[in-house]
N, C-alpha and C positions, 0 to 999 in steps of 0.2 A: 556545507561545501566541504570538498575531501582535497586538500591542496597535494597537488605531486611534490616530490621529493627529490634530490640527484640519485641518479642509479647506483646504488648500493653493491650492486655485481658485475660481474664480466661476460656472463652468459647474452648471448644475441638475443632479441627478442625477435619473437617468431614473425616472419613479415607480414605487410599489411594488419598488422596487429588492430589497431584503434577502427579502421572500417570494417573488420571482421566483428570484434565487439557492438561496435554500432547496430551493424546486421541484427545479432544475435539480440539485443536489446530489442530492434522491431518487431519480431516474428513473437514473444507473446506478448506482448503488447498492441498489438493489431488485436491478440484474444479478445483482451482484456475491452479493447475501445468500441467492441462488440458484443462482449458479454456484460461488462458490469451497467451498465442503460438498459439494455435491451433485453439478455435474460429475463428479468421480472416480466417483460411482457410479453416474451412467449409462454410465458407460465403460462400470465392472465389469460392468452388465448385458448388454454386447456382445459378451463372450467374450473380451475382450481381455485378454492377462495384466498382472503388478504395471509388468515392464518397460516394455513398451508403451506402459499408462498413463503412465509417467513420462516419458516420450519426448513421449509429446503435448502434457502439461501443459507442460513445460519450452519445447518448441521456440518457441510463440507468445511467452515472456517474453526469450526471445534476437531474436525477429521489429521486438517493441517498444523496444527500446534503440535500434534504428536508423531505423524508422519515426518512432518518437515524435519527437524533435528534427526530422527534415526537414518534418513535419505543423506542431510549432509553428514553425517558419522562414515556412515559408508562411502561418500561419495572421496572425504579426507583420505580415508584407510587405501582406496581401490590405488589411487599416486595419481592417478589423471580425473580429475574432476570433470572431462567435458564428454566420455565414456556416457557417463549418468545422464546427461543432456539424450542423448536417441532412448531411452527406455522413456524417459519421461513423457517426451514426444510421442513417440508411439505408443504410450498407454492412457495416453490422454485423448489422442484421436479416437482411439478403441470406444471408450467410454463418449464419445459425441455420436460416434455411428450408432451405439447403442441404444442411446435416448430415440431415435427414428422409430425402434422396435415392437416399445409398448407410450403410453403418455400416461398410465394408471397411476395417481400420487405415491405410492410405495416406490413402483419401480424406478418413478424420475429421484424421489428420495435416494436413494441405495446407488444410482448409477451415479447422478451428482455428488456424492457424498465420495464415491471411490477417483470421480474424476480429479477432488479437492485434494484427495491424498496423493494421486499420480503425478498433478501439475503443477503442486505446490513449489518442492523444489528448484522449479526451472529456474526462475529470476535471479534467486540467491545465490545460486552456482553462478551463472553469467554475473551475477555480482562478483562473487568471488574471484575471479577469472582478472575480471576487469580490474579490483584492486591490486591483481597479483602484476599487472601491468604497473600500475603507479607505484606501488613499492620498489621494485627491483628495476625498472627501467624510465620509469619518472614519468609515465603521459599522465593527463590531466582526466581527474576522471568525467567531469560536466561534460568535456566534448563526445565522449563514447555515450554518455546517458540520456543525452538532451536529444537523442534522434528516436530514442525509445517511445518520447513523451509526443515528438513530433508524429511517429507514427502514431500514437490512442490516439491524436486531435482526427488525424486524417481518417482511421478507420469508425470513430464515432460519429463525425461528418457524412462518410459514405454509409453509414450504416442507417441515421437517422432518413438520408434520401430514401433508400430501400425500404426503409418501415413505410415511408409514406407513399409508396408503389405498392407495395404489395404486401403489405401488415405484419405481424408480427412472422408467421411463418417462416420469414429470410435469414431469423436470428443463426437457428440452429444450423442449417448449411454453410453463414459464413463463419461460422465458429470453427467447422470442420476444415474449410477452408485455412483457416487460421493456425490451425495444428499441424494442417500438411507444410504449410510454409517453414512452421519450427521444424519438424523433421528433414526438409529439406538444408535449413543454413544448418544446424548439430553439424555438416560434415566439413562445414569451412571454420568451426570451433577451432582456436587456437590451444595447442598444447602447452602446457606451460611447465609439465614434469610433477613433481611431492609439490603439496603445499606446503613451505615453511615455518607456516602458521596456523592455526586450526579454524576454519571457519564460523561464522556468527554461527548456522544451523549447529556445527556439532559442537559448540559451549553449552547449547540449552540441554545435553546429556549429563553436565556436570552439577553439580554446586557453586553458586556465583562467588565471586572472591569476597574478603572482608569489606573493601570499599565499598562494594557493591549492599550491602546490607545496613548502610547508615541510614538512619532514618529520614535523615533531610532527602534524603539521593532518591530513596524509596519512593516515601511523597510523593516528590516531584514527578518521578516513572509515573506511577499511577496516577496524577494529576490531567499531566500530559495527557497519556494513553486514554484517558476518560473522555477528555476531548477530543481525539480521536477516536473514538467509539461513537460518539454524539453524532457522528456521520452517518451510522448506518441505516435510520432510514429515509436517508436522501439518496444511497444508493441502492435501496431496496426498494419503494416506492415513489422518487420523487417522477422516471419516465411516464410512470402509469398515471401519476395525478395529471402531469400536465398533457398528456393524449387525452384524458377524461376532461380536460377544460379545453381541449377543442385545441392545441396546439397543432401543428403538421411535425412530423417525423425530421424535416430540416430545422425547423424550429426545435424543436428537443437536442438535437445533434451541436445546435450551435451553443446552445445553454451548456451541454457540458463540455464542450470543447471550450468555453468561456471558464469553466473554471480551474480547467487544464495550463491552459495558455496563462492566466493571472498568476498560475501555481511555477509555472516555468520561468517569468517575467521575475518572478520575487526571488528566487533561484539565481539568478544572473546580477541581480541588484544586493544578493547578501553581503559582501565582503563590506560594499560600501555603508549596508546597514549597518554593518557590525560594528563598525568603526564609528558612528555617532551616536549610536544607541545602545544600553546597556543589554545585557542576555536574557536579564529579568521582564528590564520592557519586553522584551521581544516575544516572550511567553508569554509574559499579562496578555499582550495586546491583541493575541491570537484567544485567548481563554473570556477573555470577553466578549470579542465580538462572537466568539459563538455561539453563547447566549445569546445577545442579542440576533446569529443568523437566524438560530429559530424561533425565533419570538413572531422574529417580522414574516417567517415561510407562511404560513397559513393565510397571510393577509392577500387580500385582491390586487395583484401589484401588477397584472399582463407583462407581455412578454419583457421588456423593456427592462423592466423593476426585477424582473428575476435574473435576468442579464446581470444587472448590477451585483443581486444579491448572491450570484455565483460568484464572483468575481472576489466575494471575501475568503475564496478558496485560498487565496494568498497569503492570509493571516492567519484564519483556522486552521489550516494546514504548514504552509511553507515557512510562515515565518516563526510560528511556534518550534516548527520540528528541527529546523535551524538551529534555533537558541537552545533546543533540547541535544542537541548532536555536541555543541560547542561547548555545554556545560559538562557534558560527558568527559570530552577531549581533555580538559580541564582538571577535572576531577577524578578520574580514573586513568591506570598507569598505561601504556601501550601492551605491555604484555595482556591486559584483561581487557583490551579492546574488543576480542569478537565476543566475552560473556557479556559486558555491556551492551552490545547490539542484540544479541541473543535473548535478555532481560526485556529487553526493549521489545523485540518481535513476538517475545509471549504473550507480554500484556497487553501490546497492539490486538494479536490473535483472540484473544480471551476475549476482551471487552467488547469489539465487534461482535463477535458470535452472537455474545450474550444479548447487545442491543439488535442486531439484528432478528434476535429470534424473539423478542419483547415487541420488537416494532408491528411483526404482526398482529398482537394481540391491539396494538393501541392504533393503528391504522383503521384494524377489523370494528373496533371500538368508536372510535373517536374520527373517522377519516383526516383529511387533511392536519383537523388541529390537534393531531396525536405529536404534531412533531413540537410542543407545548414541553414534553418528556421529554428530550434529546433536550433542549431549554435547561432545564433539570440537570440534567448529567452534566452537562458541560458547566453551569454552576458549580457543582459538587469538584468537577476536578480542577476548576478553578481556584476551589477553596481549598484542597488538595496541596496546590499548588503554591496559595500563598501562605499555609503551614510549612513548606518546605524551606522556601522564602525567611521566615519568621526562624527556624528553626539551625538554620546552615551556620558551619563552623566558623566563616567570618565575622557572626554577630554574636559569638561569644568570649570576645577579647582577647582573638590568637591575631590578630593584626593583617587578617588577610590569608594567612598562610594554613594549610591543611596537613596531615601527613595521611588523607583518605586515599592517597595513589598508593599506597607503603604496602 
């Protein structure tokens, strides 16, 4: 949770600020609540096998680690950050119209791969935009974000309907769809002037600060971030298994809007977690039950049981990443707040690619019980995790107090 602040300056904030945000948060997020399910299975309808697949998936989130940073570098330098917003848009449509052209696995490689790099950008500038609001003039940032999330629910809903009308084919038109929309809000982007602070994207050009390189802190990054990678092939494979067991396309839609919605629920319930529960639980408790998600994914659970076992998106994800934001807050000074996020978005980037691009191997391998591996990982950063734990400067007789902000 990112709590607003009193207004620091004088300057007006540009109006309808907070609903123009909001907008801007839907439009690629609609992409998203149609790409990240349903891509894989316009793959599958290409003739392309598991490996393949995973090859594709993977490469554009290696494309973005490096893209992304040089886009916010420039986007910092250019003084208006929402400029960067219509190239992104329109080079991101470019590359869906593209994919119509050929289906050849090279060419869907190479367009996918350039589309990762063009769209990557989008979010974290509209992130940045948004926090440049709660700094300087105090909104809240949950209320601009949470209609982001509203909108994936609603467009992975509609999207699941349309897969089960008329198959995979509908992916790619409402993706294009969905690019036209960001191109169309870019123009109601609020202006907000220099950013007075550098963004998460352009910290990852620098060297991370000293704080940033303690080893408990480290750990921890890469712990987390393991666990968050243990996802990737649930969102690389899990649409395709469950159409392969006979689900319908509303069925699939409602399972991940099921782990959206627990993801958003937990979100809105932090503050009060916070307050009864220590930061540590709050990461253990995400870092095991991930193991355990995929222990139990392979199992015969129909639909009901999967329901459920989405629904631990709240811990795997929301509540871990909570506890991992807070410990930051914590632990690292405000000035080195966007390399800490930046730290954070690498190794997010990194880890994903790398499982996702493994997933096809053990999918291709192992079907279903490949997600046995993702088990694995999310052990390992578990354990990651509690070397961090085990290792942090309150448990070596400073009485609580750090100078890792300094």
């Amino acid at each position: 949770m990112i709590p607003s602040s009193p207004p620091p300056y004088r300057e007006e904030a540009p109006p309808y600020f907070v609903p123009r945000i909001a907008l801007l948060f839907c439009a690629p997020l609609v992409v998203n609540g149609f790409a990240m399910p349903y891509f894989p299975v316009w793959l599958s309808t290409l003739s392309l096998n598991d490996f393949e697949i995973g090859i594709i998936l993977a490469v554009p989130m290696f494309v973005r680690v490096i893209t992304a940073p040089l886009v916010g570098l420039l986007a910092d330098r250019i003084g208006e950050r929402a400029k960067v917003l219509i190239w992104s848009a329109v080079l991101s449509l470019l590359t869906a119209l593209a994919l119509f052209v050929s289906h050849s696995f090279w060419f869907v490689l190479i367009i996918y791969a350039l589309q990762g790099g063009v769209y990557s950008p989008y979010v974290p500038i509209v992130e940045a935009i948004a926090l440049t609001g709660v700094r300087r003039w105090g909104y809240d940032y949950a209320t601009m974000r949470v209609w982001g999330s509203v909108a994936f629910i609603g467009a992975t809903m509609f999207g699941g309907v349309m897969i089960g009308l008329h198959g995979g084919s509908i992916v790619l038109p409402a993706m294009a769809g969905g690019f036209v929309l960001m191109i169309l809000l870019t123009f109601i982007a609020p202006h907000v002037g220099r950013p007075r602070r550098p963004s998460t994207l352009t910290a990852l050009t620098e060297p991370p600060p000293k704080a940033l390189r303690k080893l408990d802190l480290q750990l921890l990054l890469i712990g987390v971030t393991l666990v968050n990678g243990s996802h990737a092939m649930l969102f690389a494979f899990s649409a395709i298994y469950w159409q392969h067991i006979g689900f319908s396309g509303t069925q699939i839609g409602l399972l991940w809007s099921a782990g959206v919605a627990a993801e958003v629920a937990m979100f809105f319930c932090a503050r009060m977690i916070i307050r009864r529960f220590s930061l540590w639980t709050m990461i253990f408790s995400g870092c095991g039950l991930a193991v355990v998600r995929w222990i139990v994914f392979p199992m015969d659970l129909g639909f009901w049981g999967y329901f459920a076992l989405q629904c631990f998106h709240a811990f795997t994800y929301a509540i871990m990443h909570t506890g991992m934001q807070n410990i930051l807050v914590r632990r690292v000074s405000e000035e080195q707040e966007a390399s800490a996020q930046g730290l954070y978005f690498f190794y997010t980037g990194v880890f994903s690619a790398i499982f996702t691009f493994t997933s096809g191997y053990f999918y291709t391998w192992f079907g279903v019980h490949g997600f046995y591996s993702m088990s694995v990982v999310a052990l390992v950063g578990c354990g990651s995790a509690l070397a961090a734990w085990y290792l942090q400067p309150q448990r070596s007789g400073r009485g609580g107090n750090t100078s890792d902000a300094s």
